[in-house]
LUMNULO-473835 format. One record per residue (C-alpha): residue in three letters; x negated, y, z negated. Coordinates in steps of 0.1 Angstrom, whole numbers, plus 2048, in hexadecimal, padded with zeros to 3 digits. Example, Ala and Ser with C-alpha at 12.3 -4.5 7.8 and 13.67 -1.06 7.14 Angstrom:
// LUMNULO-473835
<Ala,<785,7D3,7B2>>
<Ser,<777,7F5,7B9>>
END
This chain:
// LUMNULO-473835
<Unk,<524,B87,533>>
<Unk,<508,B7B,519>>
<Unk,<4FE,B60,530>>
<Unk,<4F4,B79,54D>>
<Unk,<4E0,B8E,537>>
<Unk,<4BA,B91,53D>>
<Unk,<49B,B95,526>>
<Unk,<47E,BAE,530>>
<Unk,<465,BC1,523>>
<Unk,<466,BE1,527>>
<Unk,<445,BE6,536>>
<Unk,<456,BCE,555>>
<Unk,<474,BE7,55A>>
<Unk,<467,C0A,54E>>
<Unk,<443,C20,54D>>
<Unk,<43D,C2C,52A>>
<Unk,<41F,C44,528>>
<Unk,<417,C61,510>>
<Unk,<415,C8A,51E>>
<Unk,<3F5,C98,521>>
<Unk,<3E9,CAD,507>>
<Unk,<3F1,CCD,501>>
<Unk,<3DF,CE1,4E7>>
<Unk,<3F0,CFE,4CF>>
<Unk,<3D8,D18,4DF>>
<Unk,<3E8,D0E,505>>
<Unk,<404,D20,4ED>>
<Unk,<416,D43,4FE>>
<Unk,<42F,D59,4F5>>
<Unk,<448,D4F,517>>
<Unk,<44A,D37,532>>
<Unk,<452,D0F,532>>
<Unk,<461,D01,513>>
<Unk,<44A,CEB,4FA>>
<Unk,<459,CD1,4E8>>
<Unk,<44A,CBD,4CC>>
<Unk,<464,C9F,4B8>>
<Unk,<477,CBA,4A8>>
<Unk,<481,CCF,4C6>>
<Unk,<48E,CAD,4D4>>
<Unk,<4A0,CA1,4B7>>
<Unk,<4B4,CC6,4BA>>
<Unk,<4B6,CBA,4DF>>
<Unk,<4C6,C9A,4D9>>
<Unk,<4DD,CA9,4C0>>
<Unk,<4EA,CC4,4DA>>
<Unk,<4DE,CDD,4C5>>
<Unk,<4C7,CFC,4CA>>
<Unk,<4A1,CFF,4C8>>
<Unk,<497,D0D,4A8>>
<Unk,<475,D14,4B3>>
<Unk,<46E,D1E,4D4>>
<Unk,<44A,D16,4DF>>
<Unk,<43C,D16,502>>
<Unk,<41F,D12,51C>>
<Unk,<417,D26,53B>>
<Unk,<428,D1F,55B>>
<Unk,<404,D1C,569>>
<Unk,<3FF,D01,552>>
<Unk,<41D,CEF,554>>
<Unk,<41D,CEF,57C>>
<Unk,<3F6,CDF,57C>>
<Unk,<401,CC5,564>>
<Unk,<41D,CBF,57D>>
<Unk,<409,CBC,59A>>
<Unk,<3EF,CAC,588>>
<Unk,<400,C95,571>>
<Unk,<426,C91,56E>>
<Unk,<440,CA4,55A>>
<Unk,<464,C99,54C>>
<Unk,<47D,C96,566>>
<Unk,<4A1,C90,566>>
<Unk,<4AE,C6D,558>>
<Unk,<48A,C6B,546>>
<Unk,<48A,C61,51E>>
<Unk,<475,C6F,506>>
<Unk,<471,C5C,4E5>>
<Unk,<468,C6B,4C0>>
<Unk,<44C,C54,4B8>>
<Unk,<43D,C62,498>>
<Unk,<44F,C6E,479>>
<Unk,<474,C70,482>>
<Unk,<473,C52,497>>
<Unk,<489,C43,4B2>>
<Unk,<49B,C63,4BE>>
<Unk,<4A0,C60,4E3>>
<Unk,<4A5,C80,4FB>>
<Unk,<4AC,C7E,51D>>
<Unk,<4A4,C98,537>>
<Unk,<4BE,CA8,542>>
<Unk,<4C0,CB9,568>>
<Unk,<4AC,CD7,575>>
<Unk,<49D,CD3,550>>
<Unk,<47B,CE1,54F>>
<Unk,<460,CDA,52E>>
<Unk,<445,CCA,523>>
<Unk,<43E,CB7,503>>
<Unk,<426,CAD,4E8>>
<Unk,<417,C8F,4F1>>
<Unk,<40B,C82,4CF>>
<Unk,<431,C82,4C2>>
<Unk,<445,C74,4DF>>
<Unk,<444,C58,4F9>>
<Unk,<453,C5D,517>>
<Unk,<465,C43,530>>
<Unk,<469,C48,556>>
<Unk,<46D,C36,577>>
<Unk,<481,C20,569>>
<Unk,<487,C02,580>>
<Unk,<4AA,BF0,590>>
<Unk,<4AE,BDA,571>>
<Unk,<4B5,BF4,55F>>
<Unk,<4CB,C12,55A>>
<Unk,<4BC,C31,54A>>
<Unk,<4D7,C3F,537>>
<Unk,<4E0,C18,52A>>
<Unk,<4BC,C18,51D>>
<Unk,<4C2,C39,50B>>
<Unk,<4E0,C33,4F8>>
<Unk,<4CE,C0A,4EF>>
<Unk,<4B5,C20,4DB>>
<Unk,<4CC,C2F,4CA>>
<Unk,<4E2,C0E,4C3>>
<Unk,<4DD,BFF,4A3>>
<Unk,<4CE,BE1,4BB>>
<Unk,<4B5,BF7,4CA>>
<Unk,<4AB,C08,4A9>>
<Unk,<4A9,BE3,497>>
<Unk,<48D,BDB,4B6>>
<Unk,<47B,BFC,4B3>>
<Unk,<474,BF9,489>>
<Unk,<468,BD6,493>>
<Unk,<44A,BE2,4A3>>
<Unk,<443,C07,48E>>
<Unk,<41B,C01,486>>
<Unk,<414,C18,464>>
<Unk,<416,C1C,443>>
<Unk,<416,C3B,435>>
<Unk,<423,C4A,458>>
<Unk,<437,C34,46D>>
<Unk,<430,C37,494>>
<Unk,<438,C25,4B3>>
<Unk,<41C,C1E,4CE>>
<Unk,<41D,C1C,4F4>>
<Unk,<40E,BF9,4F2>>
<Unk,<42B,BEC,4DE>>
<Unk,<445,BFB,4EE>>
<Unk,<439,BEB,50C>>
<Unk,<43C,BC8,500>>
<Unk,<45E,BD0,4EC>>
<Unk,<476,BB8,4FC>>
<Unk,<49A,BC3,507>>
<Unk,<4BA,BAD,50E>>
<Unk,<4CD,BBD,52B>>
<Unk,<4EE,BB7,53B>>
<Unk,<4F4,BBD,562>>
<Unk,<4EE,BE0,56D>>
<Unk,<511,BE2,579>>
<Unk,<516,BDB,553>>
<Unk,<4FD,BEF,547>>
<Unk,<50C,C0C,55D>>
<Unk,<533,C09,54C>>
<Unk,<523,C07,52D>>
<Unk,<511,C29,52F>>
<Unk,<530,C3A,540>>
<Unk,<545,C31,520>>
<Unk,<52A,C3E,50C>>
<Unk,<525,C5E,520>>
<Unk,<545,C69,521>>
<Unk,<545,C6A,4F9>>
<Unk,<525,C80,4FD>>
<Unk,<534,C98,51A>>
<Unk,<552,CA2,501>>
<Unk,<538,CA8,4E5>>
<Unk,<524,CBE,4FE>>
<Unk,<547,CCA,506>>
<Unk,<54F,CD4,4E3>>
<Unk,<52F,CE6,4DD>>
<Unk,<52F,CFD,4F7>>
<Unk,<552,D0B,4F2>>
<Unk,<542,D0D,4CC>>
<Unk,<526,D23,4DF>>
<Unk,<53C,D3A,4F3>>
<Unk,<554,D3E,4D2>>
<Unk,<536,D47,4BE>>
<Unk,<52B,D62,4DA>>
<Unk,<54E,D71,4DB>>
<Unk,<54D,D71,4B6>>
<Unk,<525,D83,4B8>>
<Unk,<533,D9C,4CF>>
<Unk,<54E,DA9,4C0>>
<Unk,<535,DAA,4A4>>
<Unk,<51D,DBF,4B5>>
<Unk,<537,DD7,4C8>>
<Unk,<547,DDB,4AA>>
<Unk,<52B,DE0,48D>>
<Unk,<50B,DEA,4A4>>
<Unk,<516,DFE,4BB>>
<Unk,<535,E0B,4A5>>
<Unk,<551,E02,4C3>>
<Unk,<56C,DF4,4AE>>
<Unk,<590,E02,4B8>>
<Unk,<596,E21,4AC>>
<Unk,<5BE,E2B,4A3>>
<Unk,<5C3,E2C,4CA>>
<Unk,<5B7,E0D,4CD>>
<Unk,<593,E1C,4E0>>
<Unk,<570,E15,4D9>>
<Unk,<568,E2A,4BE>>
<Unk,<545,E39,4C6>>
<Unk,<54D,E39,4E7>>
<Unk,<568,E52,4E4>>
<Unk,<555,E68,4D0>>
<Unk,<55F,E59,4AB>>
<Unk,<54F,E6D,48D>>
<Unk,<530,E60,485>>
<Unk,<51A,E6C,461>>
<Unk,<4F7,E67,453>>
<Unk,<4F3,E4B,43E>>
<Unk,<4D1,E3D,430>>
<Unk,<4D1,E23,44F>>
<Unk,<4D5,E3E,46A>>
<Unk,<4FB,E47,478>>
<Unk,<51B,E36,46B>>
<Unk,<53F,E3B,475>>
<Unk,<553,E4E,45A>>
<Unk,<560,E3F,43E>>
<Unk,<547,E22,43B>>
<Unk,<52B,E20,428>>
<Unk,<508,E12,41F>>
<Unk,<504,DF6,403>>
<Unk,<4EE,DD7,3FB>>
<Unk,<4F9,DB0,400>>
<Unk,<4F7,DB0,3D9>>
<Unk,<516,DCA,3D4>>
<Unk,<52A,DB2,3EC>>
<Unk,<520,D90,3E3>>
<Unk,<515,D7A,3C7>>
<Unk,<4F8,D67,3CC>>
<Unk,<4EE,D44,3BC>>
<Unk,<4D1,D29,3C2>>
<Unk,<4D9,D07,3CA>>
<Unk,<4D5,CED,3B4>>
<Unk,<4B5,CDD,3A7>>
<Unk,<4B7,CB3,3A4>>
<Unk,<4A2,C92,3A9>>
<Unk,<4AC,C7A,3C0>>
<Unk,<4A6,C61,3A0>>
<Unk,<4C3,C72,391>>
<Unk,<4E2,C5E,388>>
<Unk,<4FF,C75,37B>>
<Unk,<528,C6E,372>>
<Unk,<530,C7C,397>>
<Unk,<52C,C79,3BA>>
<Unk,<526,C96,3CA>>
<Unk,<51B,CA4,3F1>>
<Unk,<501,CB6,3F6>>
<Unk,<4F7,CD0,40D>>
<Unk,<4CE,CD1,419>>
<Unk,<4BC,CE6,42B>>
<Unk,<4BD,CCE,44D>>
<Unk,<4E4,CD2,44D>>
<Unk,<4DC,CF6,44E>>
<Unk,<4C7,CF8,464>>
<Unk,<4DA,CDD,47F>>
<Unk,<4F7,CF3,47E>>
<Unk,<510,D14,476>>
<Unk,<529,D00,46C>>
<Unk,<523,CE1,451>>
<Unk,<541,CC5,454>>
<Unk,<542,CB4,432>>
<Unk,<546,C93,442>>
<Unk,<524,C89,447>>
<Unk,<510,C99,429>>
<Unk,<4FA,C8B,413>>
<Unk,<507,C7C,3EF>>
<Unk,<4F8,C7F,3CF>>
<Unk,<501,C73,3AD>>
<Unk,<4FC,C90,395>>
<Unk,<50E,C94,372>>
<Unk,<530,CA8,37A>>
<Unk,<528,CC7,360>>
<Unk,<509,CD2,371>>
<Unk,<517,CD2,394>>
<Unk,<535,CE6,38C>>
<Unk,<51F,D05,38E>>
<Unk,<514,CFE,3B4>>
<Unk,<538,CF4,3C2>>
<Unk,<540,D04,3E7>>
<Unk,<558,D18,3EB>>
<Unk,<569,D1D,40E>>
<Unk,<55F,D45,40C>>
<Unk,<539,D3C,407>>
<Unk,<519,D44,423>>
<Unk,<4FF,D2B,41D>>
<Unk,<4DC,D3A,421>>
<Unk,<4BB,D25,427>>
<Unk,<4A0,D34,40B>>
<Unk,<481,D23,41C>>
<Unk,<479,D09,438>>
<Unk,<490,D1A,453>>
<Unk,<492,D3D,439>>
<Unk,<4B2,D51,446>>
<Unk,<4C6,D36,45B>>
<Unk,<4E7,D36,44B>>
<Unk,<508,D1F,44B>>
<Unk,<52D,D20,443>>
<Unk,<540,D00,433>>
<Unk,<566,D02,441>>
<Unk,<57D,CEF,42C>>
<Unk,<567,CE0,414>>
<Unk,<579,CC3,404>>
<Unk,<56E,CB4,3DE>>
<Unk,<54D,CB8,3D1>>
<Unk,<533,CC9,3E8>>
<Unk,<512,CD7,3DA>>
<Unk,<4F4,CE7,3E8>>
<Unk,<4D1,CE1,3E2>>
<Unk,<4BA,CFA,3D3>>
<Unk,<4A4,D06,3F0>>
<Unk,<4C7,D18,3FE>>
<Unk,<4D7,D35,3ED>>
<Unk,<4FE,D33,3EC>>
<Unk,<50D,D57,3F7>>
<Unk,<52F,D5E,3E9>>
<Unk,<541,D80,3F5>>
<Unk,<553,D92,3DB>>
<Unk,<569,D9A,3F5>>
<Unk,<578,D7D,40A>>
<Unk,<57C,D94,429>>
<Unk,<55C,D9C,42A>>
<Unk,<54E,D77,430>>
<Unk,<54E,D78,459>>
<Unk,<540,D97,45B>>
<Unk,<525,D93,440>>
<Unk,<520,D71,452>>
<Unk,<516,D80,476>>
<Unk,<500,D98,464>>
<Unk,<4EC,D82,450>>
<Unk,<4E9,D6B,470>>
<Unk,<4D6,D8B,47F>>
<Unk,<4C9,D91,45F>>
<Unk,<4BE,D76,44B>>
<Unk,<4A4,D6A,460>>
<Unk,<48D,D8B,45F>>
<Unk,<493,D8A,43A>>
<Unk,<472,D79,436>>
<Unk,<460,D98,43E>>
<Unk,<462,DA2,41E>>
<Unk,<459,D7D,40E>>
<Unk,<43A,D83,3F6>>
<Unk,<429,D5F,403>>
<Unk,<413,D69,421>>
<Unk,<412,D3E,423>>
<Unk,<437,D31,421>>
<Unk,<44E,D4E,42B>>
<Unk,<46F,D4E,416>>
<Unk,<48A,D64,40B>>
<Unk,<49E,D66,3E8>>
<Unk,<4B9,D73,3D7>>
<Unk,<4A9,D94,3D2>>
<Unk,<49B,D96,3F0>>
<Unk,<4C3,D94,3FE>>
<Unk,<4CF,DA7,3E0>>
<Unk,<4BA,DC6,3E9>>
<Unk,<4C1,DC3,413>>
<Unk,<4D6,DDF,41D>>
<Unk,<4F8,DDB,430>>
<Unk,<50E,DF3,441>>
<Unk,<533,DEB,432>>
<Unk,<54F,DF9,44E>>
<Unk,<570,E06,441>>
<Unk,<588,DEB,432>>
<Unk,<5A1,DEE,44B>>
<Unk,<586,DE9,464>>
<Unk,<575,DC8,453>>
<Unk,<598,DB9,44F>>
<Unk,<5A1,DBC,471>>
<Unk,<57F,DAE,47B>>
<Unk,<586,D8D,461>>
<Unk,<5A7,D87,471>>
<Unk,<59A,D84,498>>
<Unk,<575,D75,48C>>
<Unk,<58A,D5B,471>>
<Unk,<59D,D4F,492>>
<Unk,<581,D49,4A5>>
<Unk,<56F,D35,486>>
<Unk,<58B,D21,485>>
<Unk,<589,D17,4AA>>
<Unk,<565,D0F,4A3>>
<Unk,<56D,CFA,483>>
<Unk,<589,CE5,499>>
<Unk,<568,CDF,4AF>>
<Unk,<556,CD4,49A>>
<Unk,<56B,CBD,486>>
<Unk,<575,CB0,4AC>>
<Unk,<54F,CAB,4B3>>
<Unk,<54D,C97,493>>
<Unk,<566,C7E,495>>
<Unk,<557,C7A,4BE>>
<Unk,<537,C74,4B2>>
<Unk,<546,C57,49A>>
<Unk,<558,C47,4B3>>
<Unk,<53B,C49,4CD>>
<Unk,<527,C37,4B1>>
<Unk,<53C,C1E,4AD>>
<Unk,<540,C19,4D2>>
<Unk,<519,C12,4D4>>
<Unk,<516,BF9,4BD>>
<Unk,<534,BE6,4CE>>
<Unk,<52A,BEA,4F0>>
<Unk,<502,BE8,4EE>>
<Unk,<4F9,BC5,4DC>>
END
């Protein structure tokens, strides 16, 4: 097969051009998605957008008719900071994107098959021939002109086409996997919300409660069924900081480590793929997770929060995330979906008009409605079912996502 392999460069077999610019005061409140590197990168990772930004229709459809605009099988490349992240466009997919950060590849021609050129950027081959021509010192970038004369090594396209099947399959069961993670989460978020918003857990007949005229009385935060009550997050958990250390640090142990980007990539942190530290054994022992503990982001992404299900040796968390532990382990799920609501509107009440932030007494002080014990236990016992469908998920996701790795780099040479 190696001697029917061909060398091109890419500006023979693909157009590379930038976007046209788009400044922040096109900026408005709804219409078509705007994605800069790190809305693609979220992309890429089949996550959500964390930040949604957008132009006008208006504007978008006289680019369109003026210009061009992604369309499906199209790649769009992170070319400045976080470089080398490739997103394809998927169908009936409508956006624009920030031209300074991305490159974008279309019309690609016979000799080459799109989704083959996608997953060759993200081979270790294709990321080898991208660093080879990054211009930069301080800030690494890649340019249109030397992506253009970057030279590629390609098999037949019937090749080229098996190749990317294999490889797509691996991502179609990730993709898979996260949306039955998505429609698990929403079950869990409804019976959330019917339950502790609009008060229609099952009464002792088994029928909404509020809806069948259950007893309702004052509290401080407007109408409560009977028997519950009003408290603060710090009567029901105890709250630390994560811990402070330099990356010059050598300690007596190896520990992971939870950031803020594991945070904010997902709900629900595997311990597989974690970052690891050496750090002396005495002072991590104070920021050990437990299984019971909510993770919540202090600033950055202030509010996001994560769960760690299973967490196996030493794991740690860094100090811009606060480490939530419930006094009561039944309460975790529930306290969970209500800081998810929650914890992002926290930072309302940060005292930095410049970098908004929560802390400890920030969450200490926030009031929470506690429902009757009978009542939160039941809701742990459905809601830790669920959780445990979505850990299986995501372990499952994992150990795809190895194997599709080490697919890539046999397959794509």
């Amino acid at each position: 097969m190696s001697n029917s392999r061909k060398n091109f460069q890419l500006k023979d077999i693909v157009n590379i051009q930038s976007g046209t610019r788009i400044f922040e005061k096109e900026y408005v409140e709804e219409g078509i998605p705007f994605y800069r590197s790190k809305e693609i990168i979220e992309k890429q990772k089949v996550n959500d957008v964390s930040t949604n930004l957008y132009i006008s229709k208006e504007r978008y459809n006289r680019i369109k008719q003026t210009y061009s605009v992604p369309r499906q099988g199209d790649i769009l490349l992170t070319s400045v900071g976080t470089i080398g992240i490739p997103y394809m466009v998927r169908e009936n997919e409508q956006f624009y994107f920030k031209d300074e950060n991305l490159t974008w590849f279309n019309n690609f021609s016979k000799e080459i098959d799109n989704k083959y050129f996608y997953y060759w950027l993200l081979s270790e081959v294709g990321k080898e021939a991208l660093n080879s021509i990054l211009i930069g010192t301080t800030q690494k970038a890649l340019t249109i002109k030397n992506l253009k004369s970057l030279e590629i090594s390609l098999p037949p396209l019937s090749e080229q086409k098996r190749i990317s099947s294999i490889l797509s399959s691996f991502d179609n069961k990730i993709e898979q996997l996260k949306k039955e993670n998505n429609i698990l989460e929403d079950i869990a978020q409804s019976i959330f919300k019917e339950w502790f918003v609009k008060y229609n857990f099952p009464n002792k007949d088994g029928k909404p409660y509020k809806d069948n005229n259950g007893k309702m009385i004052d509290s401080e935060l407007g109408l409560i069924p009977e028997g519950w009550r009003v408290t603060t997050y710090g009567e029901m958990e105890d709250l630390k900081n994560g811990i402070n250390y330099s990356r010059d640090e050598h300690g007596d142990t190896v520990c992971k480590i939870i950031n803020t980007r594991d945070i904010v990539e997902t709900n629900y942190i595997t311990d597989q793929n974690l970052e690891k530290i050496n750090i002396d054994k005495e002072k991590a022992e104070k920021y050990i997770i437990d299984e019971n503990d909510i993770l919540i982001i202090r600033s950055a992404s202030p509010g996001k929060v994560a769960v760690v299900q299973n967490p196996s040796g030493m794991i740690i968390y860094s100090g811009f995330i606060i480490r939530l532990s419930p006094k009561d382990i039944n309460t975790k799920w529930y306290l969970y979906e209500d800081l998810k609501e929650k914890g992002p509107k926290l930072t309302k009440y940060s005292e930095s008009s410049v970098m908004k932030n929560i802390n400890q007494q920030i969450i200490n002080n926030t009031k929470v409605i506690i429902p009757s014990t009978k009542i939160l236990n039941k809701y742990h016992t459905i809601a830790n079912n669920i959780h445990e469908k979505i850990w299986n998920n995501t372990l499952e996701t994992f150990n795809v996502k190895k194997s599709k790795n080490a697919a890539l780099n046999k397959l794509i040479k």
